[in-house]
N, C-alpha and C positions, 0 to 999 in steps of 0.2 A: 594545586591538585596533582594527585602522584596523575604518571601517563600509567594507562592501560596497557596489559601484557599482551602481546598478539598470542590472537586464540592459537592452541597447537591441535586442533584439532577440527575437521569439517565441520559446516555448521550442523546442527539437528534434523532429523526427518522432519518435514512438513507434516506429516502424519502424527495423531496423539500418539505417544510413546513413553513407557515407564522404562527407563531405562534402572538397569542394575548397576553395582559398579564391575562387574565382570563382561559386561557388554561392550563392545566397541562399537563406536559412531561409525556410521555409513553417511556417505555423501547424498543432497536431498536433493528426492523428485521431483516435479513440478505438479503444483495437486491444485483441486477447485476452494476457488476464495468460498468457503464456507466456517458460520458460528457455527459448535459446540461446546458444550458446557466444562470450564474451565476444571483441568487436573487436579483435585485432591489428595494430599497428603493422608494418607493412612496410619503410615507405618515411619515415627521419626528417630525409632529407638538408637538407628544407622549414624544417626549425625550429633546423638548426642556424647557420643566418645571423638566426633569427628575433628580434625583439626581446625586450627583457625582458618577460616576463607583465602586471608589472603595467605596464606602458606601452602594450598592444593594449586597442583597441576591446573587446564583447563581440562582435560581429560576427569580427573579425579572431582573437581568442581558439579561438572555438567549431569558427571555419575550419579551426583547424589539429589538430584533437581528433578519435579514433573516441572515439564514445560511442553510450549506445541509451538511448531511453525506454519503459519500460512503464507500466502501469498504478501499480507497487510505485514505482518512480521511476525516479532516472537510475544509471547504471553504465558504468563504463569499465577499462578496461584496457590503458589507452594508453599508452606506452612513455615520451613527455614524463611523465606525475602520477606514475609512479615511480621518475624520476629529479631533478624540480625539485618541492622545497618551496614556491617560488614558485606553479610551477604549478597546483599542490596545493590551496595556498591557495584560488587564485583561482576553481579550479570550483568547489572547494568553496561557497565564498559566493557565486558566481553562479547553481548551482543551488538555493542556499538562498533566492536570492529570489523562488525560484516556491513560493507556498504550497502544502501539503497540501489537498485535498479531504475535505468530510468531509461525508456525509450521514447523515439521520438516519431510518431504517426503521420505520416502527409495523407492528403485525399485530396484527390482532384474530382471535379463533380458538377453538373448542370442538371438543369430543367427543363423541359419543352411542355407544350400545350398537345395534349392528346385527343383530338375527335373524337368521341364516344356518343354512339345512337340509342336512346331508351324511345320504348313507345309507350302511351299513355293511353286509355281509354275513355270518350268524351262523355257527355251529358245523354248520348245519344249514340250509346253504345257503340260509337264508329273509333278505333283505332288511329291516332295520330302520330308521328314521328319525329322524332326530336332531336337536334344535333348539340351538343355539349363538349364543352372541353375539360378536362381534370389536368392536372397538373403532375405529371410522372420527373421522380429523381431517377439521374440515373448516375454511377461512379465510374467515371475514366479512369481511375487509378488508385490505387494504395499501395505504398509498401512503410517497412521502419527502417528506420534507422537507429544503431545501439550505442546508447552514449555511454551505459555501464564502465566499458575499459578505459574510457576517459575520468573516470572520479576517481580522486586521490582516494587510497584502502582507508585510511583514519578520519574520523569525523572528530570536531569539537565541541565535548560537553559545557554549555552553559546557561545559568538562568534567567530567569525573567527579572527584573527589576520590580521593586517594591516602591508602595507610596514618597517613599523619601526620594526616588530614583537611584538606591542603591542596588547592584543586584541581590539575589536569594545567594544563602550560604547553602551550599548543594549538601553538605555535610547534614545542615541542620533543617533542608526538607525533607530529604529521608530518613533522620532521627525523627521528627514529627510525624510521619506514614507509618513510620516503625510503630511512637508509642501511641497512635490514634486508636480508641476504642469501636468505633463505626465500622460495622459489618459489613457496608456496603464502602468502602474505600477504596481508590485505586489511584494509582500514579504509574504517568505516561511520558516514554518521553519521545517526543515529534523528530525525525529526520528530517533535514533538510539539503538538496542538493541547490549550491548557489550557484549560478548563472544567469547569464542574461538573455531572456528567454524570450522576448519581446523583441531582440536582436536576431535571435538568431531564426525566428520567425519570418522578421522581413527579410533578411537572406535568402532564405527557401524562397520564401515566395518569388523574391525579386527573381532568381535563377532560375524558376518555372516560366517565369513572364517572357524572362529571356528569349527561351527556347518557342516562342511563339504560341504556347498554352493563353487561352483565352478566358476560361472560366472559374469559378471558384476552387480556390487552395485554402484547405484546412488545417492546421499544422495544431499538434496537441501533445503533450508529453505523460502520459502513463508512466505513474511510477510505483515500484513494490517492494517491501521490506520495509517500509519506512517507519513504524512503532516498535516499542519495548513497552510492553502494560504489563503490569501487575497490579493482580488483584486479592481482594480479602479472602482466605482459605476458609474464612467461616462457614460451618455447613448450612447456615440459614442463606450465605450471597449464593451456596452452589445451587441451592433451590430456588433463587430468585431471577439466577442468568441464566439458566435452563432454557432451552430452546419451545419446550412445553409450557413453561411459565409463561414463556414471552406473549407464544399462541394464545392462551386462558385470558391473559389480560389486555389482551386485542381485542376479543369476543366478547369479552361482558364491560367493555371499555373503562377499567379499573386500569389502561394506561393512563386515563386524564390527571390521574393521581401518582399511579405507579413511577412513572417517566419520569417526572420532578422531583421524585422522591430520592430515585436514583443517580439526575445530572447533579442535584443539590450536594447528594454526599460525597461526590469525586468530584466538584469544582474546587473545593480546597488545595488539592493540588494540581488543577487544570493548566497548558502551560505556563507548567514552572520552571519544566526542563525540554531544552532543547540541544540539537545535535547538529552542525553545518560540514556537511562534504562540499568541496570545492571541486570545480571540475578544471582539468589544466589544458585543456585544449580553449581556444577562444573562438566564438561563436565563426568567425570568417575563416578560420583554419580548420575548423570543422565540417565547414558546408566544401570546402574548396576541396579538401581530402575526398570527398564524398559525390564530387560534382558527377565523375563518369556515370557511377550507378543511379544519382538524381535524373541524371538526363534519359537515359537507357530508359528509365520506370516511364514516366510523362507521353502519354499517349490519349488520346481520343478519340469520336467517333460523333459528326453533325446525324449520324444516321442509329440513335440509338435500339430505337426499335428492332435491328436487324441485328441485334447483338444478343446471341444462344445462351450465353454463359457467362455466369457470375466475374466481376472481377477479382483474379489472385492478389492473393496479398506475397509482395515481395520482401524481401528480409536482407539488412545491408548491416555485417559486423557477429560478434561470437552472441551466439544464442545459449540464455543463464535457463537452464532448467527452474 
């Protein structure tokens, strides 16, 4: 498989954007993980003098592409990625060279049993008083940690293995997307950042416990970027993924039908492609580099009730819009 060309250019606004080829890419904001109805192609008279894919810039490339960025990552719908393999190709490994983000959440947090008084009125219209306890969360702590600067830039494209246990020829799952006639078709392909996460969990914890913290540690990794979908430009899919459709067929529950109509026709190439970032820091070099600001956050309070205000969440490492 040729290696991908690093992108020369920022990734795309998180915002839908029809970008022209006279337009320059701006660096992207940070926006709400929200669906919208994916970009259609209007107008493709632009690409049919265009050159080959792989012979454009990633500038000249991305010019000629609807796509949108969210939070989950990039997606498109764009009437060139479903009719050139080339095409195809080439987003694919261009948006592959934007890593996944991935940060890492502590919480530290108890429980206590809280007295609460109700009164009742009897049989005999006399007021009685009741003492009860409920059961209040309260959070000692949260901050993240950024592992983002720690994943290697390049991720590696590879496929699923077939019944024979050989893998998929990547060439010839996206010639089959390409020449599939099904409207509702889409091919995805998963990021994955490897580490050992299960590792680096009991570290935290272990290094909370240390410092004489008693109670529960949560430790959870949030991650974003991590798809590349593309989907069918057909105008009957843009009416089908419509945010309005989805509502209609909530309501008159024509999902029972709808939903498997639609997993049925994008399971065909359900992982078939997949993407592995490495991270090059190792989970004990990680938490050690990180120990002063672990320690610093790790606080408590046996007196929750006397506590006015939310706990802040702390932030440890460069923050990705």
């Amino acid at each position: 498989m040729a290696e991908p060309s690093a992108p020369q250019l920022p990734p795309p606004s998180y915002d839908d954007v029809l970008f022209e080829q006279h337009l320059a890419h701006t660096d992207p904001g940070h926006s709400v993980e929200t669906e919208s109805a994916p970009l259609i192609s209007t107008d493709n008279n632009h690409r049919q003098n265009a050159r080959d894919a792989n012979t454009l810039s990633s500038q000249e490339f991305f010019a000629q592409l609807q796509y949108k960025r969210t939070a989950k990552g990039y997606s498109s719908s764009d009437a060139w990625l479903n009719t050139s393999t080339e095409a195809l190709r080439r987003f694919i490994n261009e948006c592959n060279n934007d890593k996944p983000r991935v940060s890492i959440e502590v919480i530290g947090s108890h429980t206590y049993q809280k007295p609460v008084e109700t009164f009742r009125t009897d049989e005999n219209g006399r007021q009685q008083r009741y003492t009860t306890t409920q059961t209040e969360y309260v959070t000692d702590f949260k901050f993240v940690l950024e592992l983002t600067p720690d994943i290697y830039d390049k991720g590696s494209l590879y496929t699923a293995r077939a019944n024979d246990g050989q893998p998929y020829d990547l060439d010839k799952v996206l010639e089959d997307y390409v020449k599939a006639d099904n409207f509702l078709k889409e091919i995805q392909v998963q990021k994955k950042v490897i580490w050992d996460y299960d590792l680096v969990r009991r570290e935290i914890t272990a290094f909370i416990r240390n410092t004489g913290y008693p109670h529960t540690v949560k430790v959870s990794f949030p991650m974003e970027n991590e798809k590349i979908t593309v989907r069918s430009h057909n105008q009957m899919a843009q009416v089908w993924r419509h945010p309005v459709t989805s509502f209609l067929c909530f309501v008159t529950c024509l999902c029972v039908v709808g939903w498997p109509v639609r997993y049925l026709a994008a399971r065909r190439w359900k992982n078939k492609i997949m993407s592995d970032f490495v991270v090059l820091a190792s989970p004990k070099d990680f938490v050690d580099r990180n120990s002063t600001f672990i320690r610093n956050q790790v606080s408590w309070s046996y007196l929750p009730q006397f506590m006015p205000f939310p706990t802040p969440v702390h932030y440890c490492g460069n923050q990705t819009n």
